[in-house]
N, C-alpha and C positions, 0 to 999 in steps of 0.2 A: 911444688909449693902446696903446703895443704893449708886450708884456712878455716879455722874453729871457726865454731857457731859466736861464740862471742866476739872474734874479733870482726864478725862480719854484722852483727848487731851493732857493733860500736861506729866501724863504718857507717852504714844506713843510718842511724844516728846525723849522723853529721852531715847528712845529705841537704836537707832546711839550711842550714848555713852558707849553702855552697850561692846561693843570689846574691846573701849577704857578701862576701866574700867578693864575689864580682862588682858589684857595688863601690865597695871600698877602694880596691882598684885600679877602677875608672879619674879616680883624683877629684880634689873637692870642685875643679871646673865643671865638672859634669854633671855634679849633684846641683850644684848653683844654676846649669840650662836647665836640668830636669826642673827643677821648681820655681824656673821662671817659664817653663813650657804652660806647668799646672794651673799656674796662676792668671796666664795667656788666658788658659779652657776653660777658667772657670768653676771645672770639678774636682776634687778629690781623685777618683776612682778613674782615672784615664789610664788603658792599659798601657804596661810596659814598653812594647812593642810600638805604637803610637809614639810615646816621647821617645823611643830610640831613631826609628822612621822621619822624625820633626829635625832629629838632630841631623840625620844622614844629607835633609832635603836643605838645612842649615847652611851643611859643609860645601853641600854640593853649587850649592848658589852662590855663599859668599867666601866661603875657605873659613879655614882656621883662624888668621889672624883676626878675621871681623870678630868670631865667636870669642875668639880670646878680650877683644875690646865689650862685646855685649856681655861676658859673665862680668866684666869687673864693672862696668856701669849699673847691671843688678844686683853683684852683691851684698847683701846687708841689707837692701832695702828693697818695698814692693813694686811689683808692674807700674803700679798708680802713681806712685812719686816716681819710678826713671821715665815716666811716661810725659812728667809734668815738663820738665827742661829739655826733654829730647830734642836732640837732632832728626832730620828729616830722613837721613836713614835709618835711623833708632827705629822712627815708625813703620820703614819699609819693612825691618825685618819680623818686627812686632809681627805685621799684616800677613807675614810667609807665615809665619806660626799659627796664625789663627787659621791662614785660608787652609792650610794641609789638615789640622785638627779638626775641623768644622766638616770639611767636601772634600776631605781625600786627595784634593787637586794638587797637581804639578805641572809645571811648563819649563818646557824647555829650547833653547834657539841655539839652533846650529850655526856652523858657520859663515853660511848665508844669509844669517838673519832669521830666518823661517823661523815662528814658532810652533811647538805641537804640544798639547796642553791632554795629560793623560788626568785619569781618576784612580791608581793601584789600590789608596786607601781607603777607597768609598766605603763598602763596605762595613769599617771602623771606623769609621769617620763619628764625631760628637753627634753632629745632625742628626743621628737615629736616634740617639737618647734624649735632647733636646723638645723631641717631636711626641707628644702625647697619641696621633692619630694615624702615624706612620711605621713603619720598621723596614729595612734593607732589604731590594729585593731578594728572592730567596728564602726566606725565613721571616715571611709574613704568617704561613699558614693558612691564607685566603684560599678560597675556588681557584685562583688562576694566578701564575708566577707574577709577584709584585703585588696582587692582591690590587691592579688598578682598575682594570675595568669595569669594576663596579664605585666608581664615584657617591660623594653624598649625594649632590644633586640628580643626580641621573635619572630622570622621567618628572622631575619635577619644576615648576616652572619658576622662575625669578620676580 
């Protein structure tokens, strides 16, 4: 097979499309979580990956059909009004969406009961953008990883 320069320009071309594309898809249920994720966060600019991660930890907690009942109580309308009549799991699930966006956090109980409550999405987590005087460990850039032990207070007295 040989492949001319133009048809491989036209290709690369249409590369930008290819998210769109996935997008689409996905079915309008998905668009409907994604922008009641956003609307959760509070941001615009909440990466991709996050509302995909929201949806994973979603599925994973309450299954499809709850998410099939929370996009149609959200569709059409904001956080604010499904928030106003909700049901009391409405809110629980609300609550998963925020705690995962905000602190990365997960729990999980096996089947003993046990729970064990990890952080995978800390790092991405909203809290660092949120936070004027902080940033994720790691890519503070401080003297020393996390950039905490130097406190404001630190020698000084109260």
């Amino acid at each position: 097979m040989k492949l001319s320069r133009r048809s491989l320009l036209a290709s690369a071309a249409l590369i930008p499309l290819a998210g769109q594309a996935q997008a689409l898809s996905l079915g309008s249920g998905s668009r409907v979580f994604s922008e009641a994720v956003r609307q959760i966060g509070g941001v615009v600019d909440i990466p991709d990956h996050m509302v995909r991660a929201v949806e994973t930890e979603f599925l994973t907690v309450f299954g499809q059909d709850v998410m099939n009942t929370f996009i149609q109580l959200v569709d059409g309308r904001s956080i604010t009004e499904a928030l106003t009549d909700a049901s009391d799991d409405f809110k629980e699930q609300t609550k998963l969406i925020a705690r995962v966006l905000y602190t990365g956090e997960i729990t999980r109980t096996d089947d003993k009961g046990n729970s064990t409550t990890t952080v995978p999405y800390y790092p991405w987590s909203l809290a660092w953008s949120s936070l004027a005087f902080a940033k994720a460990p790691g890519i503070c850039g401080g003297p020393k990883f996390g950039h905490w032990t130097h406190g404001p207070l630190k020698g000084r007295e109260m």
